[in-house]
N, C-alpha and C positions, 0 to 999 in steps of 0.2 A: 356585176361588181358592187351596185349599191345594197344587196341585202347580204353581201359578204362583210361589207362596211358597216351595216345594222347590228350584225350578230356578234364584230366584233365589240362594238359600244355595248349592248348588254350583255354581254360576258365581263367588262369590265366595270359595268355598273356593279353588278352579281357579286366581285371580287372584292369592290368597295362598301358594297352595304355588308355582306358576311365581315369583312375585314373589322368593322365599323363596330357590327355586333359583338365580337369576338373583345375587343378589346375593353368595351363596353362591359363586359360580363367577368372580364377577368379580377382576380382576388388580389388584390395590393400584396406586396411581400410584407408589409408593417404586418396585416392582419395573420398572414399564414406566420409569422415569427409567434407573436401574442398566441395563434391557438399550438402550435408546437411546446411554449414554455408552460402553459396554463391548459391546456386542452377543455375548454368550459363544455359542461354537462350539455347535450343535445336535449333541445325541447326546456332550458331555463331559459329564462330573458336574456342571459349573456350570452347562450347557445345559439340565441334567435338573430342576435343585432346582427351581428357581420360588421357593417361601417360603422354604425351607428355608436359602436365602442367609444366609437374616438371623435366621430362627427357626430354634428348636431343635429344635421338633416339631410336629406336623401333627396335627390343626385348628390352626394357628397363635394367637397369643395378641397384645398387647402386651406385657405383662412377661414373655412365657419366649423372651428369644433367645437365641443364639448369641453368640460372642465380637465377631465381626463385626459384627454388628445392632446389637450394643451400644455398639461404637464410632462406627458409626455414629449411634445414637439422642443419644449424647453428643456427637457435633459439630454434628448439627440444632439443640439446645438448643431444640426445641420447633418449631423450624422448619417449613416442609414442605422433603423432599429433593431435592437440586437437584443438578447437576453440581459446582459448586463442593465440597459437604459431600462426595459421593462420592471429590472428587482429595485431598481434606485428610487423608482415612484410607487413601491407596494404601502411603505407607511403614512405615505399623504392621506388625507381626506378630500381629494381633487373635489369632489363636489357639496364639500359641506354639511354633510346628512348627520355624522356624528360617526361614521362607520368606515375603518381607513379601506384602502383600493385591495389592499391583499384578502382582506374579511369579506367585501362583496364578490371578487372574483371568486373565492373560493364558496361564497354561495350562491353563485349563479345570478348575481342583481349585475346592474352597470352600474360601475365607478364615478359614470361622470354623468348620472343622472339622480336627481336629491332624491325625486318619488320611487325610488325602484334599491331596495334596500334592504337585508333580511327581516325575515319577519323573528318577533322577539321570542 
């Protein structure tokens, strides 16, 4: 009976660390929206980020983003992310560089990072 009892606990460890991983690993719907409207070039910097689009740093957060996440988070207003809230923040300059968020997306830099910006 006790190593019936054993084998149940790690199987149910197993089901919890997989689980754990699993959701750990999984792609926000914000980010799969963003690459569906924009699909950024594979192998540019914006191709590269994943979170990092919108967050600041990695293990990502809700409250620690980026210029851009932020502008974004404030045209959601709570929403969930859509095509629309993504075109409504293409002419900002979420991060101040000189360069609006539609002209980095479209060249592969991040929006919400000042050092990462077309080259001229």
């Amino acid at each position: 009976m006790r190593k019936t009892d054993a084998l149940v606990w790690v199987g149910l460890t197993l089901l919890v660390v997989v689980g754990v991983a699993t959701w750990a690993v999984a792609k926000p719907a914000d980010m799969m929206t963003f690459k569906q409207v924009y699909a950024p070039k594979e192998g540019s910097a914006l191709g590269n980020a994943n979170c990092l689009t919108c967050h600041a740093k990695m293990p990502p957060s809700k409250t620690e983003l980026n210029p851009y996440g932020t502008d974004g988070q404030k045209a959601a207003a709570g929403k969930p992310m859509d095509e629309k809230i993504l075109r409504s923040i293409e002419k900002l300059d979420s991060d101040k560089d000189g360069v609006s968020n539609i002209d980095e997306i479209k060249a592969g830099t991040l929006p919400g990072d000042p050092k990462s910006k077309p080259a001229k």
